[in-house]
C-alpha positions, 0 to 999 in steps of 0.5 A: 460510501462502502463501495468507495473504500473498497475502491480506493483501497483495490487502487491503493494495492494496484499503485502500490504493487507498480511502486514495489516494482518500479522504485529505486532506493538508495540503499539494498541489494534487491528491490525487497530491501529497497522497498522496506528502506523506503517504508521506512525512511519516507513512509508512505512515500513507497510502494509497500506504504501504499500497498499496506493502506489498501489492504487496511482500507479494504479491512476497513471497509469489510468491518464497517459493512458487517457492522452497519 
C-alpha cells in the first residue's frame, strides 16, 4: 500500500511540473505569478496545487513506512 503512494505522488509532482509549464492564467507577467494566481484562485486546479500534493504524499508515505 506504501509503494502506491509513492507512486502516486512521483505522478503528482510529474503532472504537476508539466502544469507549471504549460498553463495559462489570467492575470501576471511571467509564468511564476501566473501559477501562484491560479494556486490561489482554482486550488488544485494548478500546476503548483499538484506538484505541493505529491510532494506531501510522498511525505506521507516515508512517515507511515518509519512508523509501521
Amino acid at each position: 500500500m506504501l509503494i502506491v503512494l509513492f507512486i502516486f505522488g512521483a505522478v503528482l509532482i510529474v503532472w504537476g511540473i508539466y502544469r507549471m509549464k504549460t498553463d495559462d492564467g489570467l492575470f501576471g507577467k511571467n509564468q511564476k505569478s501566473k501559477n501562484i494566481f491560479n494556486l490561489l484562485i482554482m486550488g488544485e486546479a494548478s500546476g503548483l496545487g499538484q506538484f505541493l500534493s505529491g510532494i506531501l504524499c510522498i511525505i506521507i508515505g516515508i512517515t507511515a513506512f518509519i512508523l509501521k
